[in-house]
N, C-alpha and C positions, 0 to 999 in steps of 0.2 A: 300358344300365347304370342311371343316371339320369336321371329325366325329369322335366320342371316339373309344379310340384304338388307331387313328393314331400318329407313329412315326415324331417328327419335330425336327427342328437344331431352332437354336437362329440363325438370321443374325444380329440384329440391335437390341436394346431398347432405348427408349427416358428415361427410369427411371435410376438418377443417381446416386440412394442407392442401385444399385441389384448389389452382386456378380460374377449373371450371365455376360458369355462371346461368344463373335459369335463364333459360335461349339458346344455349350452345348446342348444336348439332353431332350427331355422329349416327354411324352406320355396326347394328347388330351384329358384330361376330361370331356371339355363340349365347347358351342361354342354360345352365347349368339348374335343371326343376327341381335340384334336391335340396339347394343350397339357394334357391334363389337368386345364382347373382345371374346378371347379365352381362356380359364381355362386347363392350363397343371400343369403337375407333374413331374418336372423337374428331373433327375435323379441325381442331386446335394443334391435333399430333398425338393429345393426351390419351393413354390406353384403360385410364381408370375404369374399374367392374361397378356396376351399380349392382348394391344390396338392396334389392326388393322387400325383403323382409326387416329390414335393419334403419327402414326410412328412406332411401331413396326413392326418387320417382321421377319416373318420366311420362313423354306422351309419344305417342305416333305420328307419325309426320302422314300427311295425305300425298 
């Protein structure tokens, strides 16, 4: 599904202490399928996991 390297946008976070905003950019670090989260590197600095299953979402960048 996701793999490191890949470019992604923030659409949505259910976390109400992130900075983050739908548009912000970051790069797939890792991608944990058991648990759903995703580990990006936000290009803000921010290292927040996106919970897949918990409401988060994102998209792929082309």
């Amino acid at each position: 599904m996701y793999q490191r390297g890949q470019r992604v946008a923030l659409v949505a976070t259910t976390d109400p202490h992130t900075e983050l905003r739908p548009g912000d950019e970051g790069t797939v670090r890792s991608l944990n399928p058991n648990l759903q989260q995703l580990n990006v590197s936000w290009d803000s600095g921010s290292t927040l996991s996106m919970l897949l299953d918990d409401g988060d979402e994102i998209r792929l960048l082309a």
